[in-house]
N, C-alpha and C positions, 0 to 999 in steps of 0.2 A: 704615533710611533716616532721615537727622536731618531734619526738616521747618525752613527757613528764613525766619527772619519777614523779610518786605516792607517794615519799618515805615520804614528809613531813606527805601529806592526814593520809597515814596508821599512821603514828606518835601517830597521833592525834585519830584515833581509837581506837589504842593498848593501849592509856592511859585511853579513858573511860572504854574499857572493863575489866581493871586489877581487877577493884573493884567486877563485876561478879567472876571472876577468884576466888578471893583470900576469897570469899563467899563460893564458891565448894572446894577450899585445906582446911580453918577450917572447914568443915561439915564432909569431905570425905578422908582427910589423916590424922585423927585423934593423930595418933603416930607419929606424925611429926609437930618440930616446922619449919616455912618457911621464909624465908628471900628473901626480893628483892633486887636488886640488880640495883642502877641507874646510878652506875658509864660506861660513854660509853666506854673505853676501854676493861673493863672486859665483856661490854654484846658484842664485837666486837669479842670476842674471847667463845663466846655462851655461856654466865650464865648470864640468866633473873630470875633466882633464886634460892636460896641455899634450900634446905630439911635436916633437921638435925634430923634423929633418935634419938625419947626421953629418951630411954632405949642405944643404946648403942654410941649415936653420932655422929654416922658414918653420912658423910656428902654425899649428892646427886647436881652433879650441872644439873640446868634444863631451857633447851631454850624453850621459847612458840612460837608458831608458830599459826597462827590464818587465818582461810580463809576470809578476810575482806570485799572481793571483791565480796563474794558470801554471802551478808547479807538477814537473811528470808528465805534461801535457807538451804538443805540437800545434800550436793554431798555424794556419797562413797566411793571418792576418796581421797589424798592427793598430791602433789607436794611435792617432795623432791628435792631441787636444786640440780645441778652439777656443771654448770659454768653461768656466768653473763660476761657483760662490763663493765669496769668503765673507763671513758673518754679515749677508744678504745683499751684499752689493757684489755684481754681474763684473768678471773679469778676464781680459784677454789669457787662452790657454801658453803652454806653450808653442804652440807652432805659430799663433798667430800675433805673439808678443814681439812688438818691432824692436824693444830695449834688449832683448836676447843677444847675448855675442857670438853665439852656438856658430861654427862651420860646418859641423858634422854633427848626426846623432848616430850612439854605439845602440842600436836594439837588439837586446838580449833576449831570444823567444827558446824554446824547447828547454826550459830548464831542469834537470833531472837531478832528483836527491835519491842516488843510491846507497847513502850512506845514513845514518843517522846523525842530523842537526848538521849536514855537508853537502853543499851541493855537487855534482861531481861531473857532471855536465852540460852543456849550452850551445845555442848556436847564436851569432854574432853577426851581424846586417849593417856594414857603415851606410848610412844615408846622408849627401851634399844636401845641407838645405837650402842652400842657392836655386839648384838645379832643382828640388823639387817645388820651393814656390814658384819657380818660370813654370814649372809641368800644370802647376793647378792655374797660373796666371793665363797659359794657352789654350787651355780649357776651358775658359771665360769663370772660374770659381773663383770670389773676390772672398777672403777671410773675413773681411766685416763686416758684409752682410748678414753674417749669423751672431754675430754679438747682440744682436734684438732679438733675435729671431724664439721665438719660446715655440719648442717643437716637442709634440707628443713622445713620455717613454716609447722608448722601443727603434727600431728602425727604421728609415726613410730614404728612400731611396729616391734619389736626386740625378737629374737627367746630363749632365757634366762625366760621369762613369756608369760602366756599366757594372750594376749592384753583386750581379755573380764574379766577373772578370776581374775586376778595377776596384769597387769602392762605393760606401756607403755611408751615410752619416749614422751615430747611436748618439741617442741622449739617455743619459741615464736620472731622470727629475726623481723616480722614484724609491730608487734602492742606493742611492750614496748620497751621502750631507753634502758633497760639494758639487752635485746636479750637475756633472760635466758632460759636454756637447764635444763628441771626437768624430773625427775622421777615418772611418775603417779603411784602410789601403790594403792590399792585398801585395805581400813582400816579393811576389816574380814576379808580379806586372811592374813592379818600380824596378828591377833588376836590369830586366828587358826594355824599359824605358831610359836604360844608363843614369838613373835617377840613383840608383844604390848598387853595393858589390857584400858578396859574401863576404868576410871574413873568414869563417870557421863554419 
């Protein structure tokens, strides 16, 4: 069975929902003018958009990440990549890519289409990725040791978090072309770890 990557599908998601998105940054980061960002090398390198403090300039770069797959739905989870495939060579996710310029990631979870071909609503997670690799660095979790690591579909649950509370690893080798290795977090425990804030 050839496994199909999604990557155009999502595309074409991520471009209806910016306009929700960019509805909740002028409502909710008021002190912030925001830039997007459509050039694909700079978003290849995580900035889907700039935050620029109006007061003192200071610039924020920020990747959205969005649950596309689970539309209508509420998980209270997230996936934070490690590693993928791409045409059969093993490569750093984004969480664990050091070339990434990401300050922040915008996760977009509960998304709801009550409209047709409209999303009409979301909720919005900023997460410091600074603050969250010290979180996994204090935990003794080293991102590259799973870059080797060839781990059965499904879940594994790793003694670093606790798999109900905290977090668990998912590979998925068996139901996606690009075999990615993520990190399920659970979005309160990083809340309450000062690691991320609501948004919306």
């Amino acid at each position: 069975m050839v496994l199909k990557s999604t990557f155009e599908e999502d595309l074409n998601k991520e471009q209806k929902l910016q306009s929700l998105l960019d509805h909740y940054y002028s409502k909710y980061l008021r002190n912030y003018n925001f830039l997007r960002v459509n050039d694909l090398q700079q978003q290849r390198e995580g900035v889907d958009l700039i935050l620029v403090n109006k007061t003192t300039n200071e610039e924020f770069i920020v990747d959205e990440k969005a649950q596309l797959d689970y539309v209508n739905d509420d998980l209270p989870t997230f996936a934070f990549e490690l590693s993928y495939y791409k045409k059969g060579k093993l490569k750093s996710g984004w969480l664990s890519d050091t070339n990434k310029r990401t300050h922040f990631y915008s996760l977009v979870t509960a998304i709801y289409q009550d409209e047709p071909d409209k999303f009409t609503s979301c909720k919005i997670t900023f997460v410091n990725r600074k603050k969250l690799l010290q979180l996994l660095e204090e935990r003794n979790l080293s991102l590259q040791e799973f870059l080797n690591k060839q781990l059965p579909h499904g879940k594994s649950v790793i003694e670093q978090f606790h798999h109900r509370k905290e977090g668990y690893l998912y590979s998925s080798i068996s139901n996606k072309a690009e075999k990615p290795l993520n990190l399920i977090l659970k979005l309160d425990f990083l809340i309450e770890q000062g690691v991320a804030k609501r948004l919306v």
